[in-house]
C-alpha positions in Angstrom: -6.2 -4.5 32.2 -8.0 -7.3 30.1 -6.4 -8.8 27.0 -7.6 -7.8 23.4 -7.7 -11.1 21.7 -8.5 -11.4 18.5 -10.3 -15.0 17.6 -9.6 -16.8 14.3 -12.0 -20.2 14.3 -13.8 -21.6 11.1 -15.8 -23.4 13.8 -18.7 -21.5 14.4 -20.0 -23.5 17.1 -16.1 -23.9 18.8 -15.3 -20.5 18.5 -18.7 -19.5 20.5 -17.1 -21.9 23.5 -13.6 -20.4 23.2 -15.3 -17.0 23.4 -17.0 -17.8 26.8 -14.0 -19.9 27.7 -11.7 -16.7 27.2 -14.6 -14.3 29.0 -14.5 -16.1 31.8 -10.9 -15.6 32.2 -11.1 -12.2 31.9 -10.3 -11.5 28.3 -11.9 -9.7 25.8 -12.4 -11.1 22.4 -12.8 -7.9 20.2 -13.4 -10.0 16.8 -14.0 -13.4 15.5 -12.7 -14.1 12.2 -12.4 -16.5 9.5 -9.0 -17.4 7.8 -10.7 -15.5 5.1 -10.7 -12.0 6.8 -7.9 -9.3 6.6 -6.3 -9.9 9.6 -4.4 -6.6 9.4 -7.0 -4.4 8.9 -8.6 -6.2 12.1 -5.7 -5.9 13.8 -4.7 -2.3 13.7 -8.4 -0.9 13.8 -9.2 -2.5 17.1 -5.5 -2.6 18.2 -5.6 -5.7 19.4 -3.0 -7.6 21.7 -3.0 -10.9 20.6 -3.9 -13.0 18.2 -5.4 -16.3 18.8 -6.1 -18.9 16.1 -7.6 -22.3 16.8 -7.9 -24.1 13.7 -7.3 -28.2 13.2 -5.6 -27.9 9.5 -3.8 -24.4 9.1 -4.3 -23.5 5.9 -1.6 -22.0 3.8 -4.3 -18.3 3.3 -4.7 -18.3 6.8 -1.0 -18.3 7.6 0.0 -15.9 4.6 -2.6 -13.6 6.3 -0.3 -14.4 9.4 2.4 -13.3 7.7 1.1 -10.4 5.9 0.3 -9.2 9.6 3.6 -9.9 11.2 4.9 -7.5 8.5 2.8 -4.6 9.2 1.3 -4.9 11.9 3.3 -7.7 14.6 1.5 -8.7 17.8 2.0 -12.3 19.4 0.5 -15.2 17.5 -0.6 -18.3 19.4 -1.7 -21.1 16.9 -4.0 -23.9 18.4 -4.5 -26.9 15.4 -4.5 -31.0 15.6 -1.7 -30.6 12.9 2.0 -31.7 14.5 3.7 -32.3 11.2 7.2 -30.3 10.9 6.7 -28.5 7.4 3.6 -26.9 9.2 5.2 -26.0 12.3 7.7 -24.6 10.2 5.8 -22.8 7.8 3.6 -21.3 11.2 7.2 -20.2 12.2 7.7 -18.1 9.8 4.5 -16.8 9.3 5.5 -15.1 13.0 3.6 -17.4 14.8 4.8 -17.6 18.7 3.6 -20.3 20.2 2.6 -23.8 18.6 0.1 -25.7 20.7 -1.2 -29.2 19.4 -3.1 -30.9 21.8 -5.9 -28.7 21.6 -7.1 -25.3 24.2 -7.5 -26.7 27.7 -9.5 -23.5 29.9 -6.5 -24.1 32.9 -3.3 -24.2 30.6 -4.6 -21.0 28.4 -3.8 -17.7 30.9 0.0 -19.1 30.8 0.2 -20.0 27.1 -0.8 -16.6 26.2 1.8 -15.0 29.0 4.4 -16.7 27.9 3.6 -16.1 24.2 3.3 -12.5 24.7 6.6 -12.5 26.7 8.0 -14.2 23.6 7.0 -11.9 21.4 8.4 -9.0 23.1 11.9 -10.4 23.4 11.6 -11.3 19.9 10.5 -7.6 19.2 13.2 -6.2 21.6 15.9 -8.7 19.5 14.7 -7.5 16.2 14.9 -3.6 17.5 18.4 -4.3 19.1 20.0 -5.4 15.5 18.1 -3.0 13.4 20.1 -0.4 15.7 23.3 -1.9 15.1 22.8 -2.2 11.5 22.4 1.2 11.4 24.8 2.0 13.9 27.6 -0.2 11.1 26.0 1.8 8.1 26.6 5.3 9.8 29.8 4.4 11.4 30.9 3.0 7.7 29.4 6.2 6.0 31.1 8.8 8.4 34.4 6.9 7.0 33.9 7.4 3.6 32.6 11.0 4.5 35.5 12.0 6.4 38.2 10.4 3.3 36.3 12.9 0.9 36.4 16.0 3.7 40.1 15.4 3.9 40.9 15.1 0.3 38.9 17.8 -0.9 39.9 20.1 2.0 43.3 19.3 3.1 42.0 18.7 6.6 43.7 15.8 8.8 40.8 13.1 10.3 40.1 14.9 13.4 39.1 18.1 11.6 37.1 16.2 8.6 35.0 14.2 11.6 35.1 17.9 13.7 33.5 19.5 10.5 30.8 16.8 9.9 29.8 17.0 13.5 29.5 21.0 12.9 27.5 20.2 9.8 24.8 17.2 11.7 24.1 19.8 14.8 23.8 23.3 12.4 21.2 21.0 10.4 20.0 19.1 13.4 20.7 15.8 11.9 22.3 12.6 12.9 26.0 12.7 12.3 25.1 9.5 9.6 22.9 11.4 7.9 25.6 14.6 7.6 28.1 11.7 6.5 25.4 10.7 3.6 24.7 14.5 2.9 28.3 14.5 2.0 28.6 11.2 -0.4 25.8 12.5 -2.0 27.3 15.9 -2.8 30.6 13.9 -4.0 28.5 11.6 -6.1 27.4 14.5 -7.8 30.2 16.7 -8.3 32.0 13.1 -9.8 28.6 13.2 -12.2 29.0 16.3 -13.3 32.5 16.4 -13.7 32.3 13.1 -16.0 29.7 14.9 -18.4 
């Protein structure tokens, strides 16, 4: 299946070549933008895979749009620019750029820049999945805790019976057993509220 590229060039006359260029590799530039343009918008309505920029000075708009898409909408970024100097390079970084090319598009190098950009991205995406989980995984595992302290005071239950009761509660409700933990520190925070007034 052809690539969905979409092309960001101020060069009117440079981004008609990199069309062809990219055509005749067998990808399909659904828009051509200017830095200008909501790249999210863009992005999301044509559901594009990949983003490709070819611009000699990035301008700070043009990766701030970058950025705002990276956010909202993340695909793999591949910047093309004459500009090698580290505060850009960095700046490009964290606007979710992927790759950084600077000695301009050459026709034979571009299939591979763009596969290993978009194999980049998805490990990137995989990575940033992968610790969300455990995040959540240390919040739920830290709430069930407190959950189970407040079972076993206000019940006189030992741990295994607090932790048997909140798994009871998460699968009557059909909730996670984190979410049955915060159910429970939310009805103790309230009871304390009350109980101060």
């Amino acid at each position: 299946m052809s690539l969905r590229i979409i092309l960001i060039d101020d060069d009117i006359s440079r981004a008609a070549f990199l069309t062809e260029t990219l055509a005749a590799a067998s990808y399909t530039v659904v828009a051509q933008l200017s830095a200008q343009d909501n790249l999210v918008d863009v992005v999301e309505r044509l559901d594009a895979d990949i983003v490709l920029v070819d611009m000699d000075n990035p301008a700070r708009d043009m990766l701030e749009n970058c950025a705002h898409m990276t956010a909202r909408a993340p695909r793999p970024i591949v910047l093309f620019t004459k500009q090698s100097d580290p505060q850009t390079i960095s700046d490009a970084v964290r606007a979710g750029v992927t790759a950084y090319i600077v000695d301009g598009i050459d026709a034979q190098r571009l299939k591979p820049i763009l596969d290993v950009a978009i194999a980049q991205f998805k490990e990137h995406q995989k990575l940033l999945a992968d610790l969300d989980d455990t995040r959540t995984r240390l919040a739920d595992r830290r709430d069930i805790d407190r959950a189970k302290a407040i079972l076993m005071r206000l019940k006189q239950l030992d741990e295994n019976a607090a932790y048997a009761l909140l798994r009871k509660n998460a699968m009557a409700k059909r909730i996670t057993l984190g979410e049955a933990a915060r159910t429970v520190l939310a009805a103790a925070e309230l009871l304390d509220h009350q109980g101060e007034h």
